[in-house]
N, C-alpha and C positions, 0 to 999 in steps of 0.2 A: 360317344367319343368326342371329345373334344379339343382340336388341336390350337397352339397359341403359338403366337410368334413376335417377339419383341420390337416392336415398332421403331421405339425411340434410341436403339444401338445401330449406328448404320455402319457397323464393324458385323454384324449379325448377316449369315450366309442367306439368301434365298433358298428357300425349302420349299417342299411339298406340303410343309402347315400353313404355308400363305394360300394357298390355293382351295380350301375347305373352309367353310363359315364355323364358328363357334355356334349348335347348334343348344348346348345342354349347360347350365349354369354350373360352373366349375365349382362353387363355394357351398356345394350341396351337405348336409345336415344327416344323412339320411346313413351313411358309410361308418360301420362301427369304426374299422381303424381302419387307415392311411400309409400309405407308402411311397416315397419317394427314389427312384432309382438315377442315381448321377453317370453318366457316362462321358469319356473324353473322347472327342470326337479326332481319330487318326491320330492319338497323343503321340508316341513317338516323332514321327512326322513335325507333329504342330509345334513341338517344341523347339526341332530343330530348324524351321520356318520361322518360330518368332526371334531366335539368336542370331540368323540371319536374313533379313529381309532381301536380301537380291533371291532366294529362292521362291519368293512371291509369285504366283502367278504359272509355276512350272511346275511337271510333274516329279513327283520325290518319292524316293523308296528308300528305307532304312535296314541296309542288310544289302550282302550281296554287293559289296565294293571293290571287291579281291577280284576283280575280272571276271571269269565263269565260273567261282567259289561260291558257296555257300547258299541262302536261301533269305527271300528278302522275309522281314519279321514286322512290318506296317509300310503305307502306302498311303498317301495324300488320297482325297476325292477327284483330283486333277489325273494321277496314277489310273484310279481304278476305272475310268474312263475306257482304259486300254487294255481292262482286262488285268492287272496287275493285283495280288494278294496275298497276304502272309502265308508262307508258307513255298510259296512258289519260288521252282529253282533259279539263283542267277540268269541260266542263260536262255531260260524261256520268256525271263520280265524282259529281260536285255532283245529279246527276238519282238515281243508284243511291242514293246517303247524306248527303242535305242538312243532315244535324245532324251530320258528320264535323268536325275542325278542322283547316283547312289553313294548313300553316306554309311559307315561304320558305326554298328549300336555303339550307344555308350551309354551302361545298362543304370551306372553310380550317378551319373545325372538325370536320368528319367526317374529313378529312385527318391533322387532328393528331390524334384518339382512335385514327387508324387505324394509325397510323406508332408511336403507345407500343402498340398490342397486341400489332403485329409486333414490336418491338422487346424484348417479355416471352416470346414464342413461340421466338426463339434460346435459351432455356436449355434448350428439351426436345432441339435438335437439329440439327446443326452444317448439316445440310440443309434449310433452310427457306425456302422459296419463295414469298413473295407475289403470288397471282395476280392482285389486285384489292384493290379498297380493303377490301375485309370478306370477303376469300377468304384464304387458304392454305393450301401441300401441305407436308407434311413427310416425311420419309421416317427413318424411327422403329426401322428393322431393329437398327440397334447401341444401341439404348438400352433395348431391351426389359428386358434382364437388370437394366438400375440401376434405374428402375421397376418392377419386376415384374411387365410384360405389359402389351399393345399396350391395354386396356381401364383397367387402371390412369392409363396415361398422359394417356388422352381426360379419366379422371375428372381429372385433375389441372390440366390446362388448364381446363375449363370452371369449375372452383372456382374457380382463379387470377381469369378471366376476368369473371366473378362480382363476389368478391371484392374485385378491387381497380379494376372498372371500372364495374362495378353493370349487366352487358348479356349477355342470354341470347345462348347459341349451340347450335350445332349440331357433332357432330364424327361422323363417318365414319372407319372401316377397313378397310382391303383390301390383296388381293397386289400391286394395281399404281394408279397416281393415279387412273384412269375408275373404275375400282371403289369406290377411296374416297370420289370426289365423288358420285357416283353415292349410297353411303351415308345419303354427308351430305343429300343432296337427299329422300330418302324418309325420313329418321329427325327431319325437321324436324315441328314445332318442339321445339329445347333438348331434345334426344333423343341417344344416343350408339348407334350401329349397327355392326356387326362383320358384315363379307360373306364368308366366305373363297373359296377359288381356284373349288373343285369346286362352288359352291352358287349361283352370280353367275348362270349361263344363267339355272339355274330361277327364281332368285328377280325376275331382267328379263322372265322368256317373258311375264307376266299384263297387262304394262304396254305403252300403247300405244307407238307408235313415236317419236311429238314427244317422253316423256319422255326419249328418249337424248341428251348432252349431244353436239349437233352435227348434229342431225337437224333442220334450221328447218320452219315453215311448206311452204314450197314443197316441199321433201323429202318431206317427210308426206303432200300431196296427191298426189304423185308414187308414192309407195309404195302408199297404197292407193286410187290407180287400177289397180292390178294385182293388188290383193287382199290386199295384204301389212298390217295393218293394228294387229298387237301384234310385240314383239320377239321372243318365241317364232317367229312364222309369218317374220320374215327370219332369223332364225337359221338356219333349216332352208331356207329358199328356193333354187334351183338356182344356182349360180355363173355358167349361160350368163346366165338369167333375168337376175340381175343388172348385168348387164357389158353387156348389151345396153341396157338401160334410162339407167345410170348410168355406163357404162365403167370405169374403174379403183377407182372412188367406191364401186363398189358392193361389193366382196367388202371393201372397209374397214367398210363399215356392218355387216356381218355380222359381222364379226370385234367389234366394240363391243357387238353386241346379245348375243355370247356371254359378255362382261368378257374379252375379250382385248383387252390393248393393238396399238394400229392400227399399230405402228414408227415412230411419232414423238416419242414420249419413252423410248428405250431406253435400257438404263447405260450410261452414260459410257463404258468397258471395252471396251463393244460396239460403240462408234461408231469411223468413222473419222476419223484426227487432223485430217484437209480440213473435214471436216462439223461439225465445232463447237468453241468454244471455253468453257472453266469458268469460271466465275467470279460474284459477287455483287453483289447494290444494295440499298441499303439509302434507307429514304425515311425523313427527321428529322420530328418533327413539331414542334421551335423549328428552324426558318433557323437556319443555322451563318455566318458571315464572318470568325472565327479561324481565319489558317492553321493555327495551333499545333492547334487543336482538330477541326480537318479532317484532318489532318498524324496524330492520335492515333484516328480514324474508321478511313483506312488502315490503320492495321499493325492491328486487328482484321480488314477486310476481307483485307488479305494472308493474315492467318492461316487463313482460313478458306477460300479460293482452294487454299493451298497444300494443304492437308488431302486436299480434294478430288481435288486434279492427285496426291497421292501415293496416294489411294486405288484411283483407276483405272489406277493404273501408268504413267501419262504422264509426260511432260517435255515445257515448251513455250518457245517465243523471243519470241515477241509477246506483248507487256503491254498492254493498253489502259483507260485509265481511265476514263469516264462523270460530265459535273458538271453536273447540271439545277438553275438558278437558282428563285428566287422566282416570277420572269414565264413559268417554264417553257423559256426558252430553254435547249435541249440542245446540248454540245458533246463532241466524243470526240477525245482526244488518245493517240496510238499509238506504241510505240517498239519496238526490234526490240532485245533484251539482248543482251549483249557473249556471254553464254554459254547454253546450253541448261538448263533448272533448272525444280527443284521445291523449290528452299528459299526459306520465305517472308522470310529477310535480304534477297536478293537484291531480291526481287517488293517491300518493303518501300522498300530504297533508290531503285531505279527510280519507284514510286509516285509518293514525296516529288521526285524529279526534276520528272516528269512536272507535276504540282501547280503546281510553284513557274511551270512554265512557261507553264500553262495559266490559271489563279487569273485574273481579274479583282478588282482591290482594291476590299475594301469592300462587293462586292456579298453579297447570301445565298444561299447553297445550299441545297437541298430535299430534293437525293439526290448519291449517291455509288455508284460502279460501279465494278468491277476483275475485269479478266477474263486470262484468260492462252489464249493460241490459238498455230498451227501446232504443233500435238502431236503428238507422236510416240511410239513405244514407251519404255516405259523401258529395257527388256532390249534393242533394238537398240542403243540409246546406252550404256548401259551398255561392251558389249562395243566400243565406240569408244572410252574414255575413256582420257586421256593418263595415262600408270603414274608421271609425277611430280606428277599430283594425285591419284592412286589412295586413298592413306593418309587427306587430310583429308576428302575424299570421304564416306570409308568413317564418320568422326567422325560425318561433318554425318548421314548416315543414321540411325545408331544414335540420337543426341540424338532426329531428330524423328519413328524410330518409337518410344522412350518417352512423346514427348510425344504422338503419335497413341493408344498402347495406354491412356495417362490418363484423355484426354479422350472414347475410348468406352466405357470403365469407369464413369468419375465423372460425364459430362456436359461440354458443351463449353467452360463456365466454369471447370471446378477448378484448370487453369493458363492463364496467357495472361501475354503482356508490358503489366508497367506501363505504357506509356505507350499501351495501347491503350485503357484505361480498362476492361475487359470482366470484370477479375474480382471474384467479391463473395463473401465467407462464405457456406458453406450456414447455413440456419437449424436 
């Protein structure tokens, strides 16, 4: 385990990663794939600490301003000193820290700050995941080498995030996403943590079992009424023991308490083409109502769909696009393609089909989704393909693995199509 802590930001909070030596070389070789988990550290909070600096320094709760109404919904690190936490009623924060200042959510700006971080977070990596409004996973394996290592990379986000948002965070890494989060969760606050594969049990055994992400309340009481009471002691716990208690629940929990992933977010590669389809969403944080500029959203989203669908060897028929309005009403509009495909021309044109026919005029969009599903092998299809389109076939491949070997060289911006809007100069 390896914690780091940015020296040369003296905006960077004092943590618990200053206080452990870096014992294990972070730039290790050895880790098939890579995960990076971003977290905002008190986002609500921080936001509204960076728009107003006289709250510097004081404890802050967001939520719970109507007097003894309602429930606060985040809490500064200054707050939680005193016991303060999402969820908790008005007038119990109010009894814990009656000199706290409680501000009114304001859910459409935490929304928008939330949609430009993610929207700064695609340059480190063509897979990026928004879990949450102040969460996301990346997965960092191919970009190790243009950064110079999965520690590099954390430093460079949290600068970025810094820099050009003025809001501490937290970044976690690991072999697989439970590991990363898991990171980010212990390496807070504004701390950067490196877990690898073989060190995850030991470094979970000391910690009780509610900190595992997915173990609630009830779980916990349930686990140690049997004894079971740190993640160490279910790790080793008997698999009858288990399964009798929790039935199929239970050798899942073991498997998490070890940093094994539990088989519900395995590579793409490894799943089967019934069980999922790939694809991306993006949340804006200005409402879009130009088709033209909706129309220009897509063929990024394609591109990056496509990537995906050829990384894992697939080919898919089903296209379906995803439009959540302003008022959040959600619609999904779905087509079956003329051909089986992983070129994102194709994913592209269908797209803009789709759109044209979906669109309600004038209204605002929020988000955008493009997913490609009924997948199948590529090498089955493959060896189907008609020998009078063998030749352009063979073209369209070559084009888009130069265009793939670029963009995991360079990063995901060094080429894209103009009218996606997606590419910028490096600085």
């Amino acid at each position: 385990m390896s914690w780091h802590h940015d020296k040369h930001n003296p905006h960077t909070i004092i943590s618990p990663a200053t206080l452990e030596n870096v014992t294990k070389n972070p730039f290790r070789s050895d880790i098939e794939r890579t995960f990076l988990h971003i977290d905002m550290d008190a986002f609500f909070a921080s936001v509204e600490i960076r728009d107003n600096p006289a709250l510097e320094g004081r404890p802050v709760a967001v939520g719970g301003s109507h007097g003894n109404r309602g429930v606060v919904t985040a809490a500064n690190y200054i707050a939680r000193k005193y016991g303060l936490k999402a969820g908790m009623t008005a007038v119990e924060a109010r009894r814990r820290c009656p000199h706290a200042v409680f501000l009114r959510v304001r859910g459409e700006k935490y929304t928008y700050v939330s949609a430009q971080i993610m929207a700064a977070l695609e340059r480190f990596s063509p897979d990026m995941r928004p879990l949450s409004v102040d969460e996301a996973s990346l997965e960092i394996t191919g970009c190790l080498k243009l950064y110079g290592g999965a520690v590099r990379i954390g430093e460079e986000i949290k600068q970025l995030i810094w820099s050009k948002f003025r809001l501490p965070s937290t970044v976690g890494i690991g072999p697989n996403r439970l590991v990363a989060k898991m990171a980010a969760n212990l390496g807070k606050p504004d701390g950067l943590l490196v877990i690898h594969s073989e060190e995850a049990a030991e470094v979970f055994a000391p910690l009780p079992v509610d900190k595992m992400i997915g173990i609630g309340k009830a779980t916990t009481n349930a686990l140690n009424g049997i004894g079971i009471t740190t993640l160490g002691q279910l790790a080793k716990a008997p698999d009858r023991l288990l399964k009798s208690r929790f039935g199929i629940l239970g050798p899942v929990m073991k498997k998490l308490a070890r940093g094994e992933w539990s088989g519900r977010m395995r590579k793409d590669e490894d799943r089967g083409p019934i069980e999922r389809s790939i694809g991306h969403q993006r949340t804006y944080g200005e409402p879009i109502s130009d088709p033209a500029a909706l129309k220009a959203k897509l063929v990024a989203l394609a591109e990056m769909v496509a990537r995906r669908v050829r990384r894992a060897r697939m080919v898919g028929r089903v296209l379906t696009l995803t439009i959540r309005y302003t008022d959040f009403t959600t619609i999904s509009h779905q087509s079956v393609l003329p051909v089986i495909t992983d070129d994102e021309d194709e994913l592209i044109l269908h797209a803009w089909r789709l759109l044209n026919e979906a669109l309600e005029e004038k209204r605002k969009v929020r988000l955008l989704g493009l997913s490609l599903g009924r997948l199948k092998s590529k090498e089955k299809h493959d060896r189907q393909l008609d020998i009078f389109f063998s030749n352009l076939k063979l073209k369209h491949e070559e084009l888009h693995n130069a265009l793939d070997n670029l963009r995991d060289r360079f990063g995901e911006r060094v080429i894209a199509r103009a009218m996606g809007g997606r590419w910028e100069p490096r600085k």
